[in-house]
C-alpha positions as CSV (number, residue, x, y, z in Angstrom):
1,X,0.0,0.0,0.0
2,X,2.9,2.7,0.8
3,X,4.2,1.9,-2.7
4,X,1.0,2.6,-4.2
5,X,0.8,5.9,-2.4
6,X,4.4,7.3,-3.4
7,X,3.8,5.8,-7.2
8,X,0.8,8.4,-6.8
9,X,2.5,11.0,-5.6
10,X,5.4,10.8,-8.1
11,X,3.1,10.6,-10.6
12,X,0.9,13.5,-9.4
13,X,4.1,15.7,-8.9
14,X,5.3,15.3,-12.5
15,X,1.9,16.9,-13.7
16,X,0.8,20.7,-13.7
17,X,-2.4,19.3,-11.6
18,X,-0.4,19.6,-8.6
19,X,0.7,23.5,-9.2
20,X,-3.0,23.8,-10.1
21,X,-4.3,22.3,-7.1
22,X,-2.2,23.7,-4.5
23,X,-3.1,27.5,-6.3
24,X,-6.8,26.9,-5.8
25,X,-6.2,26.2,-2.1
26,X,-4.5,30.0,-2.0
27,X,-8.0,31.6,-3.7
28,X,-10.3,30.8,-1.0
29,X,-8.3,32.0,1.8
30,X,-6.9,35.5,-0.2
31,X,-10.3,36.1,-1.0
32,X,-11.9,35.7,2.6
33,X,-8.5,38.3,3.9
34,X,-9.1,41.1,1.1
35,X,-13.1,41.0,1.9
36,X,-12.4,41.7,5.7
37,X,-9.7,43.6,4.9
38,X,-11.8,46.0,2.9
39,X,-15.2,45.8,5.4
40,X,-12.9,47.1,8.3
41,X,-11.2,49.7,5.2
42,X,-14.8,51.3,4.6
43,X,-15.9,51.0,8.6
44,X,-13.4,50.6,11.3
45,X,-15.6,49.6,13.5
46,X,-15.5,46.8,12.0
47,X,-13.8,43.9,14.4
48,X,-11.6,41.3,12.1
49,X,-11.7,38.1,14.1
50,X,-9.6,35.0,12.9
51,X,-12.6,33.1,14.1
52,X,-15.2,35.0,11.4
53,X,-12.2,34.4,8.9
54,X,-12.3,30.6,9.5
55,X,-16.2,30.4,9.7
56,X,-16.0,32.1,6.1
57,X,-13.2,29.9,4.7
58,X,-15.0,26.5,6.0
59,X,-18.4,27.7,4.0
60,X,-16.4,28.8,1.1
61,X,-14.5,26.0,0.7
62,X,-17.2,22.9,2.1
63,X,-20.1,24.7,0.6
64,X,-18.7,25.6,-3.2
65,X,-14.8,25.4,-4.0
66,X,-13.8,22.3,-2.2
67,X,-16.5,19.9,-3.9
68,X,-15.0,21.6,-7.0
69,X,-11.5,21.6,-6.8
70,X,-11.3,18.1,-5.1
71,X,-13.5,16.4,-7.9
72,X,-11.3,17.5,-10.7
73,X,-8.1,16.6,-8.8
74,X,-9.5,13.3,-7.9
75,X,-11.3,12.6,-11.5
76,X,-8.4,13.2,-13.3
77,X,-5.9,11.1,-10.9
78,X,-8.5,8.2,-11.9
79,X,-9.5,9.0,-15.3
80,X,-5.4,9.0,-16.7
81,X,-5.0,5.6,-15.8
82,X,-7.9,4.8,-18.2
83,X,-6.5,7.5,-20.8
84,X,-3.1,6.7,-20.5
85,X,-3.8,3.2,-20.9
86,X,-1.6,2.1,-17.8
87,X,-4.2,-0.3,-16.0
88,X,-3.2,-3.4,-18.0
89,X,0.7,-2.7,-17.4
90,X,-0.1,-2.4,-13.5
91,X,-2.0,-5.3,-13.3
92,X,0.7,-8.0,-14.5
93,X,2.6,-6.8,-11.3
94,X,0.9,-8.8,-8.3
95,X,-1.5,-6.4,-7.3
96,X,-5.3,-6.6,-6.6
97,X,-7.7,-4.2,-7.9
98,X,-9.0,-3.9,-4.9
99,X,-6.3,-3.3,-3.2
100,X,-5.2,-0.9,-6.0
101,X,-8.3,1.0,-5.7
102,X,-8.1,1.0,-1.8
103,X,-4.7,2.8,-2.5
104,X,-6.2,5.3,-4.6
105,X,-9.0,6.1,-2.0
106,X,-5.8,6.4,0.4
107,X,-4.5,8.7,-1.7
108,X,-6.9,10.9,-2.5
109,X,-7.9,11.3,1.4
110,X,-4.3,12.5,1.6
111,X,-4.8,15.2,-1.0
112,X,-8.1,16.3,0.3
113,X,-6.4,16.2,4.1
114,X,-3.3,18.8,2.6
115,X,-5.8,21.0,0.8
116,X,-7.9,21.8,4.4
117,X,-4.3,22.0,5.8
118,X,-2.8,24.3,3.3
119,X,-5.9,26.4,3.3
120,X,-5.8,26.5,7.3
121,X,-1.9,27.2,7.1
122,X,-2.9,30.0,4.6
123,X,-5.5,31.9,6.6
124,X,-3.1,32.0,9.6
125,X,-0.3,33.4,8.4
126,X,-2.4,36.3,6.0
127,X,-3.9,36.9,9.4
128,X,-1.0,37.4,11.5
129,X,0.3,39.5,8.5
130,X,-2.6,41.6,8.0
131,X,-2.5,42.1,12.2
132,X,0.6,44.4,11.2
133,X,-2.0,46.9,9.8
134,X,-5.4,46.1,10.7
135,X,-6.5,44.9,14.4
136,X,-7.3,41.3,14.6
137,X,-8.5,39.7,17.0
138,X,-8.8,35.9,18.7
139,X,-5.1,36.0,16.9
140,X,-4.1,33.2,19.4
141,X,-2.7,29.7,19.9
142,X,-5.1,27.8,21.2
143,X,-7.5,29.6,18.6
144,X,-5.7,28.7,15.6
145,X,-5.0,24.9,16.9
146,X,-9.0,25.1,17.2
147,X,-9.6,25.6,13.7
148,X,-6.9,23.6,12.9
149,X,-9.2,20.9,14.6
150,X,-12.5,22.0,12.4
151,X,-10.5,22.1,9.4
152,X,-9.4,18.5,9.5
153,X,-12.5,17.5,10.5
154,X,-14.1,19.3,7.2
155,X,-11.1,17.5,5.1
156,X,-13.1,14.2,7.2
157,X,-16.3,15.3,5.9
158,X,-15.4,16.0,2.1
159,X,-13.5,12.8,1.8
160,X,-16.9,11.3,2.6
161,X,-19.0,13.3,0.7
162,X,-16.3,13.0,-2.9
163,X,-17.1,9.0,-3.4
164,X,-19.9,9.5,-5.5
165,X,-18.2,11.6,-7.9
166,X,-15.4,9.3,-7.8
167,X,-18.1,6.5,-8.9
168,X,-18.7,8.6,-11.9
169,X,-15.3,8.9,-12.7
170,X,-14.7,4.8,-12.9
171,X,-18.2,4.4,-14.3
172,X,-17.5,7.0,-17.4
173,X,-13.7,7.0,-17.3
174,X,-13.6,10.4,-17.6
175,X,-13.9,14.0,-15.3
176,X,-16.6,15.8,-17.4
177,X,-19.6,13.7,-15.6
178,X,-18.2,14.0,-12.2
179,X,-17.3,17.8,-12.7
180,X,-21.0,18.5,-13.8
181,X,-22.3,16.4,-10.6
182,X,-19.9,18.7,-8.4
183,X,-21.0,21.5,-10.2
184,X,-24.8,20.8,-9.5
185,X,-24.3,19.6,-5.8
186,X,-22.3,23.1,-5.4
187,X,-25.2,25.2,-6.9
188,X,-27.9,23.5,-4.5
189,X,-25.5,23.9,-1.5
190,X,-25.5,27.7,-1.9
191,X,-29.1,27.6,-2.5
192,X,-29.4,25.1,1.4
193,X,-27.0,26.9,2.9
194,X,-29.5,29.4,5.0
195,X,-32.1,26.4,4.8
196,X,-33.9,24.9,7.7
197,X,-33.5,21.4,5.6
198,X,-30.1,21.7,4.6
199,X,-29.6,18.7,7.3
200,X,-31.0,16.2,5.1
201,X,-28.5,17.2,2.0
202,X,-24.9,14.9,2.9
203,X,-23.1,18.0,1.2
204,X,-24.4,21.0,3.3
205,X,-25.1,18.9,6.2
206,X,-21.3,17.8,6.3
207,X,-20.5,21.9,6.7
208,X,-23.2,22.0,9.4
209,X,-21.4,19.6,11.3
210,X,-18.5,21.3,11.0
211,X,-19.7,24.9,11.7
212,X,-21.8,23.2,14.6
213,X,-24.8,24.9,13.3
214,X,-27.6,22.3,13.4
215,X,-29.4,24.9,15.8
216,X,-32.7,25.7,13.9
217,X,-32.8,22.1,11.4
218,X,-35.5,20.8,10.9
219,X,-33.3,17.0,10.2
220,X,-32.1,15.9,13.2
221,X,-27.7,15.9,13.4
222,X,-28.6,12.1,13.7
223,X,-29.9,11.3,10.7
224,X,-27.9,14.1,9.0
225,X,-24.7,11.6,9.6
226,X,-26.5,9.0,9.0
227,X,-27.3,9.6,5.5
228,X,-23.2,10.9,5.3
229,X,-22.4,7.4,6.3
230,X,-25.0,5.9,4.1
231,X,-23.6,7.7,0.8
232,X,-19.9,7.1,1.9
233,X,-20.3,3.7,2.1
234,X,-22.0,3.0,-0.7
235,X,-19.5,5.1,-2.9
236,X,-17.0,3.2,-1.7
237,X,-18.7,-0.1,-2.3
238,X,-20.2,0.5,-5.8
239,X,-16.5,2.1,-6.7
240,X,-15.0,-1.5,-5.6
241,X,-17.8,-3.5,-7.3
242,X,-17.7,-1.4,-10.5
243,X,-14.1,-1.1,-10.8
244,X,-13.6,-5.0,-10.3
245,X,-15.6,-5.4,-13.0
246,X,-13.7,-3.5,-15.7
247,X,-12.0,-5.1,-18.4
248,X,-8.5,-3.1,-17.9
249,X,-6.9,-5.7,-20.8
């Protein structure tokens, strides 16, 4: 398994996808600093908090660029195997597709984990920057190893809320039908995202769990992870019985 995960990693840093991906974690967290930035600019009453920041950055990112981003990182580190045509030359080493795809899923929990880490890592150190200039407050210790905390347990949420679109992926060998199924689950998040039902949606109630803001929802927190747990699960299984299937020859 470790030697599937570094033969990922090589092969994910020879590509532009990993310059790509690592820049999209910097727009989230740039944009979230210039927009309190230029509130307190235009009223100075306004209080810059690290906490507001991170609330921001966790709906940003859970809520409409995550889904995004992740799907066409983890789409395309699928779909070139297909493309490329390397599947048949993998399999005459001893290796399982199972355990192949297992290694994959390992993988792309890791690259979802670094993007809520490098976003995290970003937001802190714009903050402590920007505390040069303008005010901040909660700037602490203790408040930054808290989000750190809420952060990896977003990266948690996501990696259970991308199997489906990596389902798509095996089932079309390609990234334009997961992107489109990101695309549409991002559009009804932001249209949930103030709704008293947004509990019963995996995607927005993965943010709510996050946020802690299940105060007001009408779907129990319950049956919110429930039906997480539900669609993790059976990502991961259809993913294994699909991709077991496929004639890689």
């Amino acid at each position: 398994m470790l030697r599937l995960l570094q033969c990922e990693a090589m092969k994910l840093r020879r590509s532009r996808f990993l310059l790509i991906g690592i820049a999209g974690t910097l727009i989230v967290p740039f944009f979230i600093i210039i927009k309190a930035v230029t509130r307190y600019g235009s009223d100075s009453r306004t209080v810059v908090s690290l906490f507001t920041l991170y609330d921001d950055a966790l709906m940003f990112l859970m809520l409409l660029f995550a889904p995004l981003v992740l799907t066409i990182l983890h789409a395309w580190i699928v779909s070139r195997e297909y493309t490329d045509g390397t599947l048949k030359n993998i399999f005459v080493i001893p290796v399982s597709k199972t355990a192949f795809l297992c290694g994959k899923l390992l993988f792309l929990a890791c690259v979802t984990f670094a993007f809520m880490l490098i976003s995290w890592l970003e937001i802190l150190v714009l903050a402590i920057l920007c505390s040069f200039f303008v005010p901040v407050t909660d700037l602490t210790i203790l408040s930054a190893f808290f989000f750190l905390v809420r952060m990896l347990s977003g990266g948690l949420f996501l990696c259970a809320t991308q199997t489906p679109f990596l389902y798509l992926t095996i089932r079309t060998r390609g990234f334009v039908a997961p992107l489109i199924a990101a695309a549409a689950v991002c559009f009804v998040n932001v249209v949930l995202s103030g709704s008293p039902i947004a509990g019963v949606y995996p995607w927005s109630a993965s943010w709510l769990f996050v946020c802690r803001r299940f105060h007001g929802q009408s779907c129990p927190a319950g049956l919110s992870a429930a039906l997480i747990l539900i669609m993790c699960f059976w990502g991961i299984a259809a993913c294994l019985l699909r991709f077991r299937r496929e004639e890689v020859g």
